[in-house]
Residue, then its C-alpha position, 0 to 999 in steps of 0.5 A: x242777263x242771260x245763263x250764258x252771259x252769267x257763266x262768262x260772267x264768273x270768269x271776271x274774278x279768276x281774270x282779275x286776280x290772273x292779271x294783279x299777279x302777272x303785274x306783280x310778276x312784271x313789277x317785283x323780282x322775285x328769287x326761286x332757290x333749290x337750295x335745300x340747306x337753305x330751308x331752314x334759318x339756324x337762328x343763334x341765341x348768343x353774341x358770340x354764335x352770331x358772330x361765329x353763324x354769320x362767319x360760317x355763313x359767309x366761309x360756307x358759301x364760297x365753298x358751295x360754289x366748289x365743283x369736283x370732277x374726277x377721271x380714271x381710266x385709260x384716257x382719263x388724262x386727256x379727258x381731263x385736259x378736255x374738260x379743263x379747256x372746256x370750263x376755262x372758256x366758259x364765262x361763269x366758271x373758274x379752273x383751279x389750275x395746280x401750281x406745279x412742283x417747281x413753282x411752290x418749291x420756288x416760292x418757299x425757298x427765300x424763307x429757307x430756315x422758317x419753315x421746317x416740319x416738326x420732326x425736322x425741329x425734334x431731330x435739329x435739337x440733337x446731333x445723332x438724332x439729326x445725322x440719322x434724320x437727314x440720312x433718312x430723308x435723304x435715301x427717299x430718292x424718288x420723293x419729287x419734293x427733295x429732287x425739286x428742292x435740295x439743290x436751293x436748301x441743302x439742309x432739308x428745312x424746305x422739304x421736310x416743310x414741302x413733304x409733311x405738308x403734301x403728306x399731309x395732303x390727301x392728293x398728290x401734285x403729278x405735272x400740276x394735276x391733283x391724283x388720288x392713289x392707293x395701292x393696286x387700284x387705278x390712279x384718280x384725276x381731279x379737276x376744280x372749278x368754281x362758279x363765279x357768277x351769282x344766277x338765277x335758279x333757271x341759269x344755275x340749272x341750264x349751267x349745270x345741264x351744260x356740264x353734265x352734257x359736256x360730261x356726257x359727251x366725253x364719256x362718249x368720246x372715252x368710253x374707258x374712263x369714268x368720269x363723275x362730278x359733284x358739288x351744291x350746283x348739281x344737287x340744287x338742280x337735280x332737286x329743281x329739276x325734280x320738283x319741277x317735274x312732280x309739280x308738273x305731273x302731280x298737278x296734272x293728274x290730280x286736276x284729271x282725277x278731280x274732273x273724273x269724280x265730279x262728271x262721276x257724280x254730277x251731271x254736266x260740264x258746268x260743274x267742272x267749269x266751276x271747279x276748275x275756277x275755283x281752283x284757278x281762283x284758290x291758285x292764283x290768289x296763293x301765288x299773288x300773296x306769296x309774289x306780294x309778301x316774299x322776295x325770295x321762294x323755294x320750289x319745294x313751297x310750290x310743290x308742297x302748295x299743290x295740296x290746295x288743289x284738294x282742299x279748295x275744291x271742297x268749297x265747289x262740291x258742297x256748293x254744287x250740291x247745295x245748288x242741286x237742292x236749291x237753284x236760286x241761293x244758297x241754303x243757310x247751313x251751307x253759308x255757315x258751313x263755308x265760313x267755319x270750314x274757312x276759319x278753321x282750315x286757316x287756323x289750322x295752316x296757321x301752325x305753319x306760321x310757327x315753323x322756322x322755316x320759310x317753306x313751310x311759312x310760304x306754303x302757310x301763306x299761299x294755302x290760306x290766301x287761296x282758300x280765302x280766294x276760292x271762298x270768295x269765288x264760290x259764295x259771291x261769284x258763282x252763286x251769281x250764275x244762277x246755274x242749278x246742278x242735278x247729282x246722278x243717280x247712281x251717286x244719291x243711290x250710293x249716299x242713301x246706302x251710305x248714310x244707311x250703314x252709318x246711320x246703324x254704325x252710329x248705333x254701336x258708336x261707342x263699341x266703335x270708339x272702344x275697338x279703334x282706341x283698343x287697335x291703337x294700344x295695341x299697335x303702340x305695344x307692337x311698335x312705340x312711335x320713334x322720332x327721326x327729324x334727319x335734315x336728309x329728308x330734304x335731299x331729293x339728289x340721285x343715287x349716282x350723284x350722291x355716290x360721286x358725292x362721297x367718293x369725292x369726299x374720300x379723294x378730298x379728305x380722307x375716309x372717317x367722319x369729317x367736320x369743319x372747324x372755325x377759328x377766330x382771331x383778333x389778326x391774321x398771325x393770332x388767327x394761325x396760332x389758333x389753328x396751329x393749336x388745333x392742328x397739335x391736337x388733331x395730330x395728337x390723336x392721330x387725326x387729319x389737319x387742313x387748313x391754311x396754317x399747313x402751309x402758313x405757319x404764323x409768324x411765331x412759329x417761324x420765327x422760332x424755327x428760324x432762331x433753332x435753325x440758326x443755333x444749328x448753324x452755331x453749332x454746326x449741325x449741317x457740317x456733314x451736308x456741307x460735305x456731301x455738298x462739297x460747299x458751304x451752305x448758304x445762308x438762312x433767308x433771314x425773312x418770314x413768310x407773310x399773308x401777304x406774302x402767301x396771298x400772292x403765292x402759288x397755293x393762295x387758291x387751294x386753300x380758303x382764304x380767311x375773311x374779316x368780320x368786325x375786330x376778327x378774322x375767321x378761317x375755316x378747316x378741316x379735320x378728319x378721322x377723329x371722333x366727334x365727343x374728343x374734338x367738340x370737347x377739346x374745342x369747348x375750351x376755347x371762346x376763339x373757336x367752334x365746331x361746325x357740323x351743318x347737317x348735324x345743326x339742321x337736324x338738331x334744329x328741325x328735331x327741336x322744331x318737332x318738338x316745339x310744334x306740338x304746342x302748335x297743335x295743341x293750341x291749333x286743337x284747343x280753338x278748334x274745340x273752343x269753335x266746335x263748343x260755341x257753334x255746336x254746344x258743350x256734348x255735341x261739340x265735346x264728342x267731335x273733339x273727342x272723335x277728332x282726337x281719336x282719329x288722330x291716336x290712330x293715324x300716328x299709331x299706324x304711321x309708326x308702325x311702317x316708319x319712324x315719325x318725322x316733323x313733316x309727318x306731323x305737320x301732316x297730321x295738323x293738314x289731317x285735323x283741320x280737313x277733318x274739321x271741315x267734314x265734321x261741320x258739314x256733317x254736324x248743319x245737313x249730315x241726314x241729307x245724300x247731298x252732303x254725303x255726295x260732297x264729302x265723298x268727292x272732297x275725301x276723293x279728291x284731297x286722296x287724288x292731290x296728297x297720294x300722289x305726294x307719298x311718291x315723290x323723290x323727297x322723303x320730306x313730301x313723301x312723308x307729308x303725303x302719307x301721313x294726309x293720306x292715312x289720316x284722310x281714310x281715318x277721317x272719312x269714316x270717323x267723320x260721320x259717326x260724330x252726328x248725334x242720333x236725332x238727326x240720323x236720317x233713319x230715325 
């Protein structure tokens, strides 16, 4: 067979493996999520938290599905019927139309007399303190609640209801339209929606992209008004959209860098031929076990899962330069370098397994599998073409000088080690390593669109802290007394309630207001309204108001309506200014109840995680240990753990002197340790020899080319992985070859 038909020839793996994953493409459905929320799996440890984690769950992902427009300006009126007509018409979305004054007011009237507020009920108790009270409410004139409602309950009962309920609201109702307004400041128009459809993350992108193209054209048309939006559709995709993009271009630039460093060292096309196979080899074979082995990935997986770019070319470029000594076959240290660089490099991905979340067990799988494939590729499939390389002079020159320098470092090693372990005490001094395992790191959303964000968040529910409550019961009506209990305490401390008992008081409550109301009526506590009237009072509804009732009820969608899991209904609210330590202590005293702090959970749980992956790594560094002692033997294998435990001091002491350390920056320094295990070993079986020194050199180039493009990205988590690679790579690089004993020194 001919030299050219054999370097056709090894296109036949790379072509097998690009066809078994389009097949499973074609076959299997797999899902591609942007949710960042979603990367980490909160896993209760308790009964009673599972039922309450797959509640929250169920609540929460309706509420996702909310999205917030906001207007202000000139036009800001008609921008918002523009927009509102525009988002009825379309097929995936739900306008939450405000009921008007006049319909709430109407619905409320039958159960006049059992619904009062609880001012209404103190000042009921007493006829002076009634008198005064109904005087007051009565000179609120302008009050569109009592315009709208005392012609159909002259005893104030329903607007004493209707106002404390919209006072408590943080958002007025002007001609069914919800406005947010403060003193000397234009007033703010929001508009509700909701995706009603369940799409792929391509359709939740192009229908995002469709609503903020339609945003753009009003602020076009009313140049005078701003107009904003937020909600978890316009964050997932400004992510996608942003993963997708640093994929894209971080992935081009590293392949043109990898092709820059090998036609730099090595003469010809044919080892970039080589190399490009390989990393198709190591890609495509990730990609086929993560199609065959998930049903769902995430973006960040396949962002994260351009670093096997610079770790399996590593395989090619030792190979390469293998062949520059040998053109037949492979020498045997190279054979043995490959395998041990395999198994360890695994092993150290391996880590992944152990994180509890599905991004870092893709990027696990899809490393692993990759490497595997691209081993395979160059120690069965290119050894094959029978191709010999020849390295350029320039670089065997540039070895020789290198190896040189090291061989006269190595001299003075132990002063070395001395001087890198004295430079990171002292940087521990300057700055003790700080933790920061914030959930934030996995927000890669915009600047603008986190500032909608929050002032949405203003407009809905007022300013101060904010948490959602979950609360239980064995029926709807216990349910309500639950929350009533809540809201008396949040009232109590002069806080803010929102939740479906505002405005369904339980059966309990209203049948109490009822059996006062009607002792007021006995004793003739409305006789001077009846005056004013100039006619009796009617009646009380003799009725109380039902969730069914309420169900069908103009209000119905405002609020989130409860669900049903096992013997227990779940709601959720909604509870501002107050402080964190008085709440999560008040509800600690009930089973029926817990707190709910999402990004507080998640970054409980991803600090626990940082905490428990150190045992990872230990393990990770005690079977790296145990692999150098076995192939190395007991001194030289010990010195390796040693330099590798040095370099690693020193990586972590001065990543904490620029930034508090974050899990990613040490699930970093897990990928540092078992690269650098590769360096060691190929130093360890040829380091005398320029060829192994030209590899490395392109190995370190171009995992520099893959992870420094990292420490750009838009998400502080990849950001912090890549620099904490980056680092490491530099400190390995030079530590690296003063782990070679002296006898094989080239100079001795």
């Amino acid at each position: 067979m001919s030299s050219w038909a054999r370097s056709v020839g090894i296109v036949l793996w790379p072509t097998f493996l690009l066809l078994c994953t389009v097949a499973v493409w074609t076959l299997k459905e797999v899902r591609i999520s942007a949710d960042m929320m979603a990367l980490l799996e909160r896993q209760p440890t308790q009964a009673v938290d599972a039922q309450f984690y797959s509640a929250q769950q169920q609540l929460s992902s309706t509420a996702q599905n909310q999205l917030v427009f906001s207007f202000s300006g000139k036009t800001a009126v008609n921008a918002y019927h523009e927009l509102a007509q525009q988002l009825q018409q379309h097929p995936s979305l739900k306008v939450k139309l405000q009921p008007t004054l006049k319909r709430i007011t109407e619905f409320y009237q039958p159960y006049r007399g059992a619904l009062m507020s609880e001012g209404y009920q103190q000042a009921l108790r007493s006829p002076t303190a009634f008198s005064h009270y109904a005087q007051r409410q009565l000179s609120q004139t302008a009050s569109p609640w009592l315009s709208s409602s005392i012609s159909d309950d002259p005893s104030l009962a329903t607007f004493s209801f209707l106002d404390t309920f919209a006072t408590g609201q943080q958002l007025g109702l002007v001609d069914g339209k919800l406005q947010w307004r403060q003193e000397d400041k234009p007033p703010v128009w929001l508009l509700v929606s909701e995706v009603t459809t369940t799409a792929t993350i391509w359709q939740n992108n192009a229908l995002a992209a469709e609503l903020v193209s339609a945003v753009r054209t009003l602020r076009q048309a009313h140049p005078e008004t701003e107009i904003e939006y937020s909600g978890v559709l316009f964050h997932n995709s400004e992510n996608a959209e942003q993963a997708q993009w640093e994929m894209n271009r971080f992935g081009l630039a590293s392949l043109v860098l990898l092709a820059v460093f090998v036609l730099l060292a090595i003469r010809g096309v044919w080892p970039l031929w080589v190399s490009l196979l390989t990393v198709s080899s190591a890609v495509l074979a990730g990609a086929l076990a993560l199609l065959l082995l998930r049903q769902q990935l995430h973006v960040l997986s396949l962002v994260f899962a351009t670093t096997l770019i610079g770790v399996a070319i590593d395989y090619a470029l030792h190979a390469l330069s293998d062949r520059a000594k040998k053109s037949n076959s492979y020498s045997v240290a190279l054979k043995r370098g490959l395998l041990l660089a395999l198994g360890s490099t695994a092993l150290g991905y391996a880590c992944f397994f152990t994180a509890p979340m599905s991004l870092l067990q893709d990027v696990a799988i899809f490393i692993v599998a990759g490497l595997c494939g691209a081993w395979f590729f160059v120690r069965f499939v290119v050894i094959r073409a029978q191709r010999p390389t020849q390295l350029r002079p320039l670089a065997l020159s540039t070895a020789d000088c290198a190896l040189t320098l090291f061989a006269r470092l190595r001299r003075r090693k132990g002063a070395i080690a001395l001087t890198l372990a004295g430079v990171s005490g002292l940087l521990l001094s300057v700055q003790w390593p700080h933790v920061n395992d914030s959930i934030a790191s996995f927000n890669a959303s915009s600047a603008q669109l986190m500032q909608a964000q929050k002032r949405h968040h203003l407009y809905l529910n007022g300013d101060g802290p904010t948490f959602q409550v979950l609360v239980r019961g064995e029926s709807i009506d216990q349910l309500l007394i639950n929350e009533e209990r809540v809201r008396s305490f949040v009232q109590l401390h002069q806080g803010r309630f929102q939740g479906l008992s505002v405005a369904l008081p339980s059966q309990q409550s209203q049948q109490q207001a009822l059996t006062l109301y009607r002792q007021a009526q006995q004793q003739g506590r409305f006789s001077f309204l009846a005056q004013l009237r100039g006619a009796a009072l009617p009646a009380d509804a003799n009725t109380l108001l039902s969730y069914e009732q309420f169900a069908q009820g103009p209000l119905a969608d405002v609020f989130l309506a409860p669900i049903k899991q096992g013997p227990y209904f779940y709601s959720l609210s909604t509870v501002s200014a107050l402080e964190h330590a008085s709440l999560s202590g008040y509800l600690a005293e009930f089973e029926d109840m817990q707190l709910v702090d999402v990004p507080g959970q998640l970054s409980a749980m991803l600090a626990h995680f940082h905490h428990s992956i150190h045992w990872a790594l230990a393990l990770a560094v005690l079977a790296i240990a145990i692999v150098f002692i076995a192939f190395f033997g007991l001194r030289r294998g010990a010195a390796m753990v040693a330099w590798l435990a040095l370099s690693a001091l020193l990586v972590v002491t001065l990543i904490a002197v620029v930034m508090p350390l974050s899990v990613f920056h040490t699930l970093g320094l897990i990928l540092v340790l078992a690269l650098a295990v590769d360096y060691f070993i190929f130093y360890q079986q040829s380091g005398r020899q320029p060829t192994t020194f030209v590899a490395i050199s392109l190995s370190a180039l171009s995992s520099l080319a893959v992870f420094a493009m990292l420490v750009f990205s838009n998400t502080p988590a990849i950001s912090q992985f890549g620099a904490a690679v980056l680092i490491g790579l530099i400190v390995v690089y030079w530590v690296a070859p003063l782990s070679i004993e002296n006898k094989n020194d080239k100079s001795d």
